[in-house]
N, C-alpha and C positions, 0 to 999 in steps of 0.2 A: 464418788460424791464430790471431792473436791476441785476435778475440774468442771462441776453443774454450779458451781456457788456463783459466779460472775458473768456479767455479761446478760444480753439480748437473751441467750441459748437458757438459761436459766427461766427466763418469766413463758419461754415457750413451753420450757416440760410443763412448771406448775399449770398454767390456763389446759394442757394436755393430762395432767391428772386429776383437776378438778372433779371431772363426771366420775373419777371411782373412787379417789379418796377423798374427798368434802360432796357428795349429793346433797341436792337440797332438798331442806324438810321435803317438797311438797312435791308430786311427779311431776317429771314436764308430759309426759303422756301418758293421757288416760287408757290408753289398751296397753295391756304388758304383752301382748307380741312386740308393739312398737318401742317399750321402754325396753324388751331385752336387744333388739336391734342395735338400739343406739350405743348401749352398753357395749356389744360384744363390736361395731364399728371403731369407739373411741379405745380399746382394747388392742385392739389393731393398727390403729394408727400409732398407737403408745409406745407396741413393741417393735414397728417399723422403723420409729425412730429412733431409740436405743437400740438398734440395730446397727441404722445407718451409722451413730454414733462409735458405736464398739467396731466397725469392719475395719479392719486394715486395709488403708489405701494403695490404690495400684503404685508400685516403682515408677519412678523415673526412670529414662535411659540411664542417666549418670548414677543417679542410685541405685540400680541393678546392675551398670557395671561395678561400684564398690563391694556390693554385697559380694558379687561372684569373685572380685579379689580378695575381700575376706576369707572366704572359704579355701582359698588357695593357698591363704595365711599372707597377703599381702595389703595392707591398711594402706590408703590413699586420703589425704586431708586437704579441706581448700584453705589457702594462705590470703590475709587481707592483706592489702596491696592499697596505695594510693591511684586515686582516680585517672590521673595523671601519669602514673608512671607505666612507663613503655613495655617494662617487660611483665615477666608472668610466670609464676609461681604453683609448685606444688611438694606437700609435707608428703613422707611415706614413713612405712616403716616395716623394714622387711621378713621376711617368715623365719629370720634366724635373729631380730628383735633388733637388728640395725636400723637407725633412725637417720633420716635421708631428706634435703632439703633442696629441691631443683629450681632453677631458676632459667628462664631461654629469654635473653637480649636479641633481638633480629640484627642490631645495629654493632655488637661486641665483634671488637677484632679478634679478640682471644676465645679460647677457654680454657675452665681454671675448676681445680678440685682440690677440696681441704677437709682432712681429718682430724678429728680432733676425738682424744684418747682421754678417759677420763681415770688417768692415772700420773700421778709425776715425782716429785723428789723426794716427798714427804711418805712416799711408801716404799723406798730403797729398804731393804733387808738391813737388820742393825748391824749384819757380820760385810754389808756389802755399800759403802758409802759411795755413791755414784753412776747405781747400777743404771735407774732410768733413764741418766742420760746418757752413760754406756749404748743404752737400748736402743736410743734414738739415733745417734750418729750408725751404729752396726746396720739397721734398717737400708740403709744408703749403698750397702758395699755386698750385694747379692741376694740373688732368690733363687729356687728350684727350678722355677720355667727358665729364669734369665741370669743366669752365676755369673755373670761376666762383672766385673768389679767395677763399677760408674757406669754400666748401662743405661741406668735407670734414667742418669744428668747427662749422658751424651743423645739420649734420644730425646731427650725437651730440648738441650741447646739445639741439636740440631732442626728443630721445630721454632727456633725464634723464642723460648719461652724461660723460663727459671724455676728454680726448685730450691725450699728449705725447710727448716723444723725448727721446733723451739720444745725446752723442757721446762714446764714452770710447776709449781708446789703442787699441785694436784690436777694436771692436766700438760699433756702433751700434745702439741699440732704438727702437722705436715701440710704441705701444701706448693701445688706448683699448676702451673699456666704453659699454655703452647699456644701458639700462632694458628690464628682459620682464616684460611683464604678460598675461595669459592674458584681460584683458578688451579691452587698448589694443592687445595685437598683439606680433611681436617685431620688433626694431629689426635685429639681426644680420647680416643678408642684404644690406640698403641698407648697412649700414657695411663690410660686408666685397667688397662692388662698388666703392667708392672707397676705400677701405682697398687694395683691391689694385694698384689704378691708379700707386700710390705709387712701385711696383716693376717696373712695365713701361711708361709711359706717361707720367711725368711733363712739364709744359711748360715749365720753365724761361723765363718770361716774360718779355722786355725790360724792361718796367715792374716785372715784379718783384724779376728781380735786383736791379735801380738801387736800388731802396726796400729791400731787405730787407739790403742791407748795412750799412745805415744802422742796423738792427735790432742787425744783430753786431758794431758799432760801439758801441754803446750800451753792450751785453752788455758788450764789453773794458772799458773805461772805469769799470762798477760794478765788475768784478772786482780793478783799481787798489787799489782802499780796502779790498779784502779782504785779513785775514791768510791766509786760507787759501789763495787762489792767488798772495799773496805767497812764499807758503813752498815753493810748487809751484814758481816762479817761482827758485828758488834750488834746489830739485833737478835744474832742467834746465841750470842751467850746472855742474852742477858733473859733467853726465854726459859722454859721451868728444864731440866735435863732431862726430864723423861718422857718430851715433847717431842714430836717429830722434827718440828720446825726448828731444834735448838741442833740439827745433825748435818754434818758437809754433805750438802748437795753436788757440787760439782763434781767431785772424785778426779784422782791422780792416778800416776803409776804404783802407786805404794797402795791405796785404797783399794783399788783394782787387780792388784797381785800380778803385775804385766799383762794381764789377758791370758791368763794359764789355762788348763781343762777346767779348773775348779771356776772360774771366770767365765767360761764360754757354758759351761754348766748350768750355771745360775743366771745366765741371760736366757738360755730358753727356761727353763722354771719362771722366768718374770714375765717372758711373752705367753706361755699359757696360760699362767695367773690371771693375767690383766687385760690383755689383747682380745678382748671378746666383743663380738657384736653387740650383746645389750649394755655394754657403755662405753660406746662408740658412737660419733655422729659424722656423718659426709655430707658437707656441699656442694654440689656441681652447679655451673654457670655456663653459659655460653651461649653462642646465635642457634643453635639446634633448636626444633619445637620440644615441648615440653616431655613429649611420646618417645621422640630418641632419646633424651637423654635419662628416659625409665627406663629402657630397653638396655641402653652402656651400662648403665647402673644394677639392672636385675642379674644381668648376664656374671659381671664383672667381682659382684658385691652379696648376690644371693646365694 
């Protein structure tokens, strides 16, 4: 009933229900063969129309390709976009609840993928101050497909492109770019194959842990002589103690226990914890049409 209340569609049912639910006093035909005619005509027209109304409309091409990725457990969303802008966009989201935002520039020299992890320093373990970003630098220094220590940055440099991460209070990025050139090839494909390793398959490597805490030791120590995480450093005490946010973020060698087993432990316990597809987001960009760069993406990330 409430989508009959408005509009045109509305004064057509009532003048179409008139002959059954308001007759008038007086017959409009004098033979009741002809008065039940008309009856059982406007009868018919009544239910043809609440028919028409109730059927389900045929799909569209595009909507029947959704639905069929539905079913496959792959969600596809259209992205508003200015009228004017050159490239084009499409939202996903994939059957293991990974949420995916592509964009294809015809005109981009690059392309470029960014993850963003919806987890960061304000969920470090209270026995472990510094582990998320522990987690993020470790991320950089091997995977099962690819163990090789700076793989990862030797095959974007060697693509013309860059690669970094940042760990902020409750959200950690990655993200890096390669060179596409239509004579030398596109890089994409190779980076988003260890690009994705990052997040299912990391190795946490003995040797590496031990050295890379040495790295985030460094890190604290330049931050020392900075005003600015001086003054951060005076926000957090003055927040409630049994706050997250009143707890060293950054983490040392001392916080970190040198990267011991008990360290290398608790870095995978934090990647399974946290590292999950449903709270996770990727963006992909680049000259690809919008169909490759689902295809990198399902292969890579599904």
């Amino acid at each position: 009933e409430p989508a009959l209340e408005t509009g045109p569609l509305r004064s057509q049912i009532y003048v179409m229900r008139m002959p059954v639910l308001s007759p008038p006093s007086r017959p409009r035909c004098s033979s009741p063969s002809m008065r039940a005619a008309t009856e059982s005509a406007s009868r018919r027209a009544l239910l043809s129309l609440c028919s028409a109304l109730l059927a389900t409309p045929t799909p569209s091409p595009a909507a029947a390709a959704a639905a069929a990725a539905a079913a496959r457990g792959l969600q596809t969303f259209d992205i508003a976009a200015s009228e004017l802008d050159r490239r084009s966009f499409r939202g996903m989201q994939l059957s293991n609840g990974l949420r995916v935002l592509l964009c294809s520039d015809p005109e981009a020299g690059k392309a470029a993928a960014s993850m963003n992890v919806a987890v960061g320093s304000m969920s470090n373990p209270v026995e472990w101050p510094g582990l998320a970003h522990f987690c993020e630098h470790m991320l950089f220094l091997g995977t099962k497909r690819f163990p090789g220590e700076g793989e990862f940055e030797r095959f974007i440099a060697a693509n013309a492109g860059s690669n970094n991460a940042f760990t902020g209070s409750e959200e950690t990025n990655y993200f890096c770019a390669a060179l596409y050139t239509r004579s030398n090839g596109d890089a994409l494909p190779g980076a988003l194959t260890r690009f994705a390793d990052f997040f299912t398959a990391p190795l946490f490597s003995e040797s590496g842990t031990t050295r890379e805490v040495d790295a985030i030791d460094a890190e604290h120590a330049k931050n020392l002589q900075s005003d600015f995480w001086r003054s951060d450093a005076v926000l957090r005490l003055r927040a409630r103690p049994d706050h997250p946010y009143s707890r060293f973020f950054t983490g040392n060698r001392q916080t970190l226990r040198g990267g011991d087993a008990d360290a290398r432990a608790a870095l995978f316990a934090f990647h399974r914890a946290f590292y999950r597809a449903p709270q996770m987001a990727l963006a992909v960009a680049g000259p690809q049409s919008l169909d490759a760069l689902q295809r990198l993406v399902q292969a890579n990330f599904g």
